[in-house]
C-alpha positions as CSV (number, residue, x, y, z in Angstrom):
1,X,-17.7,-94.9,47.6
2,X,-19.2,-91.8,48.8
3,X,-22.7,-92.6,47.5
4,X,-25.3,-95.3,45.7
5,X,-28.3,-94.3,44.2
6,X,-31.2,-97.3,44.1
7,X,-33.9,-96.0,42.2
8,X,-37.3,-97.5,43.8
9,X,-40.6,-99.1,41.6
10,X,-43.9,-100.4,43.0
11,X,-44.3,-103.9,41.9
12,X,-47.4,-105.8,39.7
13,X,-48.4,-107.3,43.1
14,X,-47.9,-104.2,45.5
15,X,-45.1,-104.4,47.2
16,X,-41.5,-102.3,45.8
17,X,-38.1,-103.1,44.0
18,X,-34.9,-101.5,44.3
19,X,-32.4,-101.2,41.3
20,X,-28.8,-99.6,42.4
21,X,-27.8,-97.2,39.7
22,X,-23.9,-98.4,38.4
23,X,-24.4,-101.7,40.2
24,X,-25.9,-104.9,39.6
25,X,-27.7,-104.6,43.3
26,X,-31.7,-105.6,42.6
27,X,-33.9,-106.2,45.5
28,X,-37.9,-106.5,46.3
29,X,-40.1,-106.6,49.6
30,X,-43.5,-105.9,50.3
31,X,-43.5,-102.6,52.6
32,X,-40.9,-99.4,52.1
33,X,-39.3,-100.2,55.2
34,X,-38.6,-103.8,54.9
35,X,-37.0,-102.2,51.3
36,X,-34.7,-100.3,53.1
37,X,-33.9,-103.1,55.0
38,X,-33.4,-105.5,51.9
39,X,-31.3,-102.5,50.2
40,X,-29.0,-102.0,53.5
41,X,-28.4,-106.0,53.6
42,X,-28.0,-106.5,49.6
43,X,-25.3,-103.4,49.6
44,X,-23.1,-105.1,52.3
45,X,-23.5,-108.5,50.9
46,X,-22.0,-106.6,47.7
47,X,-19.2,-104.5,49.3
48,X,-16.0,-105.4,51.8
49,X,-16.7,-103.1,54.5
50,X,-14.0,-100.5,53.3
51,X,-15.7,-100.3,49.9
52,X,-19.4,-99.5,51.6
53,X,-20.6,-95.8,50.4
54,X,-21.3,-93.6,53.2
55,X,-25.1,-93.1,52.0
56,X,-27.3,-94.8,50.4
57,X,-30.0,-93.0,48.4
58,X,-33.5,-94.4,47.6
59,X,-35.2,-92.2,45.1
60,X,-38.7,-93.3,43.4
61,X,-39.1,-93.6,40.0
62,X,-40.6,-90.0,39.2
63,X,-37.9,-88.6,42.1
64,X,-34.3,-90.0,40.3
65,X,-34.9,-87.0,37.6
66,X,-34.7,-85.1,39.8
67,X,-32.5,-86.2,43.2
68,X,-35.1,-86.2,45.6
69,X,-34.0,-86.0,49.4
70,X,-32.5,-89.4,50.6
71,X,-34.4,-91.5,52.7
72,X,-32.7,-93.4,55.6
73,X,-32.1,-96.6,55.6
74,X,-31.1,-99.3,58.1
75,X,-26.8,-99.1,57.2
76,X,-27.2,-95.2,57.9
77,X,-28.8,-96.2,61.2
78,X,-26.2,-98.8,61.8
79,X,-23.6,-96.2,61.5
80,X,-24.7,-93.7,63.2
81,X,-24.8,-95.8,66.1
């Protein structure tokens, strides 16, 4: 898979939820980055390491209309290393 999409919400109580766009991948935590965190674990808890996409793309709510810039997350980084 070349890409997954996780379109990001704020939550009633403040912190953020993730939904993956063609997957059922849902996730929550209380600051962006220990999102991206949650969203890099859920996605290889989901996927066999030759089905993991290359990037994962978090896009806000208002953003996934129009395919805001990807943020990075902690798989990219894990990669890249």
């Amino acid at each position: 898979m070349a890409e997954m999409v996780f379109v990001v919400a704020r939550t009633e109580t403040g912190g953020y939820r993730a939904r993956a766009l063609g997957e059922a991948i849902f996730t929550e935590a209380d600051t962006l980055p220990a999102l991206r965190e949650m969203v890099a674990d859920a996605v290889r808890c989901h996927f066999d390491d030759r089905e993991l996409p290359g990037m994962i793309r978090l896009l806000t709510e208002s953003e996934a209309s129009t395919a805001g810039p990807p943020l990075r997350t902690a798989l990219d980084h894990e990669r890249a290393e």
